[in-house]
N, C-alpha and C positions, 0 to 999 in steps of 0.2 A: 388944355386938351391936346391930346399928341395928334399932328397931322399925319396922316398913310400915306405915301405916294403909289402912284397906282400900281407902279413894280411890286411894291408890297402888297398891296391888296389883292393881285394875281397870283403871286405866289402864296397867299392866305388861303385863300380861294382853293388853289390847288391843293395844299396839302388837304385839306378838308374830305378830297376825293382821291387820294393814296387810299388803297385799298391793301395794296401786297408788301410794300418798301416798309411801314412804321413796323408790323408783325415781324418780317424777318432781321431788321435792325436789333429791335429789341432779342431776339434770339441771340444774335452773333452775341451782344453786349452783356445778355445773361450763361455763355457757353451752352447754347442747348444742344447740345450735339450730344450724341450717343457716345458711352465713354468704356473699350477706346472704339473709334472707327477709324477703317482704310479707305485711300481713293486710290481706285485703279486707273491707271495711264496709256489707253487707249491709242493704239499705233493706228492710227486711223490713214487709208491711202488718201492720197490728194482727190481722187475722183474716185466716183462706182462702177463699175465696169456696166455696161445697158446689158438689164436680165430681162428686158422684155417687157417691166412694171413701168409706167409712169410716175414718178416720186413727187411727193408736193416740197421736197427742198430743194429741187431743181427746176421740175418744170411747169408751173403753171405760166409763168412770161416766156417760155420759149415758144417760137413759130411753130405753124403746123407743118410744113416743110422739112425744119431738122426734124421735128418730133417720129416725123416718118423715118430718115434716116438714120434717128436711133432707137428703133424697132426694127427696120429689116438687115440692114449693115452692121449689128453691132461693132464684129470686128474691125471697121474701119472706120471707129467712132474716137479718135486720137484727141486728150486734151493736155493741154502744157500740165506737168507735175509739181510740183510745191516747192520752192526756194528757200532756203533756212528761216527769217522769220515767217514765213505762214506755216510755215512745218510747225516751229516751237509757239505757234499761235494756238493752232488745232490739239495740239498735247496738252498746252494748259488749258485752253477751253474743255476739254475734255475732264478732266480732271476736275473745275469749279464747279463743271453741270455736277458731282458726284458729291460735292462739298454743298452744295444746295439740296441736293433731293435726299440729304442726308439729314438736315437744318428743319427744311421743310417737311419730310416726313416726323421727325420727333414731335417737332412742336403741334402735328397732326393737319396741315394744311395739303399735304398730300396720302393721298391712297398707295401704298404699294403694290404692283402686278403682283398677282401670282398665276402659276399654271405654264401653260405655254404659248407664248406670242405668237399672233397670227399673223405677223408680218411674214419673223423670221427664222418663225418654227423652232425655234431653239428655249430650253425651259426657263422662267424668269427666273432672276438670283444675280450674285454679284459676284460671282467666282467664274473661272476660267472656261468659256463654252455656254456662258448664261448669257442672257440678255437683263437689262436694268430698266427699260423702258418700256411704254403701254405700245404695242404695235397697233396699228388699225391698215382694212385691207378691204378693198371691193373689187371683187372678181367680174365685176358689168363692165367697168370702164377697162381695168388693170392698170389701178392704179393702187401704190400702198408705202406706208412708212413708218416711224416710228415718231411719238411724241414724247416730251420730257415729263408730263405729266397730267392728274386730273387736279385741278386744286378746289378745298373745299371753304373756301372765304364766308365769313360770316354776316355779311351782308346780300348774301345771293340764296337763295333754295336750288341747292344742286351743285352739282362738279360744271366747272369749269375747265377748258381746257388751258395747259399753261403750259410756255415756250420760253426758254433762259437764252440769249444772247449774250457774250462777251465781246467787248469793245475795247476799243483804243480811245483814252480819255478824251482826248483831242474832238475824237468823233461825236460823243454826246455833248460837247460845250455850246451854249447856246440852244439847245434842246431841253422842250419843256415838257413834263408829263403830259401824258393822256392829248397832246399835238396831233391828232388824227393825222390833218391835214397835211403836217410835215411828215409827219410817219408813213403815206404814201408814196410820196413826192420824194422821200430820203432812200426811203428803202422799200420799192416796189417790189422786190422778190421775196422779201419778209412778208409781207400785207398778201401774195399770192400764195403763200405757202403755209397761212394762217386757215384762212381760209378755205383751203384744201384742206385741213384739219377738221373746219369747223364741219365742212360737209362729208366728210370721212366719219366724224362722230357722230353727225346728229348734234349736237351742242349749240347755242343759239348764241355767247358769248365766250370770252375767256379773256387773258393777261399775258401779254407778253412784255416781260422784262428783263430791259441792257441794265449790265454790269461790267463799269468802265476798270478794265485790268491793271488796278497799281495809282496812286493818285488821287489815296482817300476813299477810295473804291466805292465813286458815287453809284447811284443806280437811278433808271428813269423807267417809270412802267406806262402800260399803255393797255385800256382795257378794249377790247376790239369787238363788234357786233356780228353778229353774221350778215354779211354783202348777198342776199339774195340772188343779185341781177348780176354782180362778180361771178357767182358759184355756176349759175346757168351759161356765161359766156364760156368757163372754164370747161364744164362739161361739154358742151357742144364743139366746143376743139378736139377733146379727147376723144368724142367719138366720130367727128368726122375722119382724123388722123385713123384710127379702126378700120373705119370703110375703107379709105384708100391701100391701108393696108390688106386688106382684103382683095383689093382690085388687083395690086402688084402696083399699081403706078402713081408715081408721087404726086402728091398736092400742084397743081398749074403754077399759081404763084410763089415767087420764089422770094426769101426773106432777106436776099439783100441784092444789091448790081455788081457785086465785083469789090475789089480794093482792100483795104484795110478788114474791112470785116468780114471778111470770105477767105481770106488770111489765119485770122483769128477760130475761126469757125472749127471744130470739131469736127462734122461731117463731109470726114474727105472724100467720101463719094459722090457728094453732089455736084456735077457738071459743072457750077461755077467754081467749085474750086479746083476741081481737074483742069478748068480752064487755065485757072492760075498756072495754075503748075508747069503748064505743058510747055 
């Protein structure tokens, strides 16, 4: 009788609950791609310039402080721009997200938009002046963004929301599926930006999976629930950040003392970093 070591019987265990990974392997393995398709390569700037929206890829872990200062200041909301590899990072990440929702649309696990995104108003499609992704937008808070997709996996009733991350292999080593726990703790602006998702859509779960770029092109997925007691902290940031906006005058407490990270900080308006400066 063969003995298991527990390593083995964990990672038995886990694959057991791969929900996303076996479906789209087998796809890559049987060519199910649309024959032929293009992927468009997305000159994406290093940051968004602040339109006044709150975005769940940037701020659910930011202070209510900046938060302020990137609503009334935009102009003076300055963040470092992108150095050749995160440049040629974000091009090919852009690019695989298109080689997925390409994969994953044929084989039917995603929904194609159609119509026009209410993010950002521009008509769904894949051509030049289109948008490729499901927008979602609430006019209460102002907050809105766009997602990679709905996915319709066959052991859920209903769309799920789904989010493709690209990695540096290095980064998932040691990383195990469905890790909640590390999955907060590694990457908390992911987990805040899920999230903001999930309560953007209404959706009560979804998948969010890394795709380590080059090196076997492992992948690790991770299915995510909705954080009730996350989504209410989140909102109640957002709309207190509102009221002060409202008031003209910024949040009391201030998100850092000075130094390093006031430095670093984007919002050169705020006093501590005029301080710096001066």
């Amino acid at each position: 009788m063969t003995a298991f070591t527990p390593t083995f019987r964990r990672m038995a265990a886990q694959a057991e609950t791969l929900r996303l990974i076996p479906l789209i392997e087998n796809a890559v393995r049987a060519c199910a791609f649309p024959d032929p398709f293009t992927v468009t390569f997305r000159a994406y700037t290093a940051t968004r310039k602040p339109d006044g929206w709150f975005h769940p890829s940037t701020h659910p872990t930011m202070d209510e402080r900046k938060l302020y200062y990137y609503l009334t200041d935009p102009d003076r909301w300055v963040e470092e721009t992108f150095e050749y590899g995160p440049r040629m990072s974000v091009l090919m990440g852009s690019a695989t997200h298109e080689i997925f929702q390409n994969v994953m649309t044929e084989i039917g696990l995603l929904r194609p938009p159609k119509g026009t995104c209410v993010c950002c108003l521009r008509p769904h499609g894949h051509g030049p002046g289109q948008c490729n992704e499901w927008g979602v937008r609430d006019d209460r808070l102002k907050r809105r963004g766009h997602i990679d997709g709905f996915a319709d996996l066959p052991d859920h009733d209903g769309d799920e929301v789904f989010d493709l991350k690209t990695s540096d292999p290095r980064v998932l080593k040691n990383v195990e599926n469905n890790d909640l726990e590390l999955f907060k703790k590694k990457w908390p602006k992911y987990y805040g930006q899920f999230q903001d998702y999930l309560a953007l859509t209404g959706k009560l779960q979804g998948v969010v999976l890394f795709l380590a770029m080059s090196e076997g092109w492992v992948m690790r997925e991770f299915t995510i629930l909705r954080d009730e007691a996350y989504i209410a902290r989140l909102e109640t940031k957002y709309r207190t950040v509102l009221q002060y906006v409202d008031k003209g005058t910024p949040p009391p407490v201030a998100c850092c003392s000075g130094g390093a990270t006031a430095r670093r900080c984007p919002a050169t308006s705020c006093p501590i970093k005029i301080g710096l400066a001066a």
